[in-house]
N, C-alpha and C positions, 0 to 999 in steps of 0.2 A: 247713376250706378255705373262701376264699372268692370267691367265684365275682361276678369283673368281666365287666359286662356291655359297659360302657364308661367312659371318663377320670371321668364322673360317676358308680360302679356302675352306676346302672341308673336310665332313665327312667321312670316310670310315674305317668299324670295321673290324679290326681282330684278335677279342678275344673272344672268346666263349670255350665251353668245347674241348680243344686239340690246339684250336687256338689262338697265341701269336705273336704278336710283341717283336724284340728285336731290338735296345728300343722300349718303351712302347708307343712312341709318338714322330712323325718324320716329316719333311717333303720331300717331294723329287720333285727333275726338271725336269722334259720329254718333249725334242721335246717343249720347251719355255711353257709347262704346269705345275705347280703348285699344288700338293693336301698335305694334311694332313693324315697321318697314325695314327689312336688312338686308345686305348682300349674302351672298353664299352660291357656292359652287355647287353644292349638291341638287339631285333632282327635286323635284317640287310637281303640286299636284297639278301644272298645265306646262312640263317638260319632260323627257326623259328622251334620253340619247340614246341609250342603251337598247331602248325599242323603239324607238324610232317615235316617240309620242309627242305631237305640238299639239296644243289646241287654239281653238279660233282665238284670236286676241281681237278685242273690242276697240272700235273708235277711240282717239283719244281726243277731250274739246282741246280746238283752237285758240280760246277764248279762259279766261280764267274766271271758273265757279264756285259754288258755294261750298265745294266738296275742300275736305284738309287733306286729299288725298295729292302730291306729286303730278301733273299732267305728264313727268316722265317714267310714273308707275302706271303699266297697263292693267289690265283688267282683261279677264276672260271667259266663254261661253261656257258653262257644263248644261248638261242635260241630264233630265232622267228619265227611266225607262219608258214616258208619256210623250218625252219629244220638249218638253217645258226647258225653257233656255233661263238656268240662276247665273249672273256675273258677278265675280267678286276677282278681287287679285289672287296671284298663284299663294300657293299655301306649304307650308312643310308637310310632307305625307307623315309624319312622324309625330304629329299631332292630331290625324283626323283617324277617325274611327270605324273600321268597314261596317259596309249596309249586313243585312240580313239578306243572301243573297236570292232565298226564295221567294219572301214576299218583298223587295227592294223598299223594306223600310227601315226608319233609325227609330230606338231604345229612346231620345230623346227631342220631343216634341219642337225644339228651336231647331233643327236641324232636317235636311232635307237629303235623302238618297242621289244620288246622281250617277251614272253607268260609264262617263267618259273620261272620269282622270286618268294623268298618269301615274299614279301609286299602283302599288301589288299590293292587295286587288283593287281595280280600277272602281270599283262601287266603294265610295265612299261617302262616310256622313259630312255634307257642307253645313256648316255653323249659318244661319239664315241671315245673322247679325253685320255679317261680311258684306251684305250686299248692299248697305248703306253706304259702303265706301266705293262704288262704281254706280251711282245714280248716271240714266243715260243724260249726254248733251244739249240743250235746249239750243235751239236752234232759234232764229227770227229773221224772217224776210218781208218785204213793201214791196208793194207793186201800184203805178200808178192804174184808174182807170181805165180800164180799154186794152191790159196788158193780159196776156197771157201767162195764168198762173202753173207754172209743173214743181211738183213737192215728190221726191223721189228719198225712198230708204234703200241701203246698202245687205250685204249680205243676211240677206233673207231677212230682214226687219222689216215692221210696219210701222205706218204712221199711226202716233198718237196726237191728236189735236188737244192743247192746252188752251188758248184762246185766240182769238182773231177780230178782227172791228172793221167794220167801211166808213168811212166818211171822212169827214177834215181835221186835221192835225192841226193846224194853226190858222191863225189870222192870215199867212203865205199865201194861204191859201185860197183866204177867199176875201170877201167885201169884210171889213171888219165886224159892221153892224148887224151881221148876218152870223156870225160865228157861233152862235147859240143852236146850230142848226145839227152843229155834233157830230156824231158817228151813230154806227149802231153795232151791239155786239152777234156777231155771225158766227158764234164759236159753235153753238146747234148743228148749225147747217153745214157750216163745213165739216165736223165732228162726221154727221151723217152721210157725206158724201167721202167722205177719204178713210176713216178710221178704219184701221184694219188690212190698210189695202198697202200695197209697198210702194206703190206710185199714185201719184192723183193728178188732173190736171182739168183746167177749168178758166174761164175767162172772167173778169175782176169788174161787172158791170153791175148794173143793175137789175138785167132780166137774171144774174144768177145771186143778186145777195139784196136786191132793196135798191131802196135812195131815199135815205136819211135826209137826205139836204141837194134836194132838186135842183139842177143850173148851176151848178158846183164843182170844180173839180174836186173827186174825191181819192182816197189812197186807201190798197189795204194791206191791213198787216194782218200776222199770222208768226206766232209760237208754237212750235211745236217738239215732240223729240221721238226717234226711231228708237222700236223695242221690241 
């Protein structure tokens, strides 16, 4: 299904001073959703000149994903009046909908209050669907054995643990006939000791994840993404 936002799908700016589309004018499919990428000079809901309004802009990957989103279209933090952080790219204010200012909610259920844009007035209804197109960055790093591990998030993010493993990656590694000896998956464990935290750090042995394959050098890897 595809979800009209209006006669153009959907407004959303990302060009202002530093910020560019390449192209200048796009569209993209998320999750059977539909919007338009386009330039314009006018303000937008995470700009405004006029008061002085930026708001946080989110990482962008270095790396190219599974998003159809631009890696040179940013994406940005709103909050609502709970402190909950929704990312989606800037938006036309001229399409969203103010909250309810007393009980800061929206008239419609796919949509989420948020207290920080820069529209008049700043409480506005974000479309939830938007935030398919700013999935955060998956990150993956290896550390050998013996190595000291530090997992660190940025502007007040946490680590989420997606999966992690110890043991041998290849035959490189070890006797061939022994290659059966595997890994094991530590996504649990390190889940439990990092999730939530903005930083983690820990040493890549055995007294802290096992030994899958005894007399072995082994390797750990680790997926993850700050949110």
């Amino acid at each position: 299904m595809i979800i009209v936002l209006t006669a153009l799908i959907a407004c959303i700016i990302l060009s202002t001073e530093g910020q560019t589309t390449e192209p200048p004018n796009y569209v993209c499919n998320e999750h059977d959703n539909s919007v338009e990428f386009t330039t314009s000079s006018s303000n937008h809901s995470a700009w405004d000149l006029t008061s002085n309004c930026f708001l946080q802009e989110y990482q962008k990957c270095s790396h190219t994903n599974n998003s159809c989103r631009s890696l040179s279209t940013p994406c940005f933090d709103y909050l609502t009046v709970n402190n909950t952080i929704y990312r989606t790219p800037a938006i036309l204010c001229s399409i969203l909908v103010p909250c309810d200012n007393i009980t800061y909610t929206c008239a419609s259920t796919t949509s989420v209050c948020v207290v920080n844009s820069c529209c008049s007035p700043r409480t506005v209804c974000l479309p939830l669907f938007l935030t398919n197109f700013c999935t955060p960055c998956q990150l993956t790093y290896s550390f050998y054995e013996g190595q000291t591990v530090n997992l660190a998030c940025a502007n007040s993010m946490t680590l989420n643990i997606l999966n992690a493993f110890f043991g041998v990656l290849s035959c490189v590694n070890c006797a061939c006939g022994y290659c059966h000896c595997g890994n094991m998956n530590v996504t649990s464990t390190i889940g439990s000791r990092c999730a939530g935290l903005a930083s983690c750090s820990f040493t890549a042995d055995r007294f802290t994840l096992g030994d899958p394959c005894y007399g072995y050098h082994k390797v750990f890897q680790v997926t993850f993404v700050c949110s």
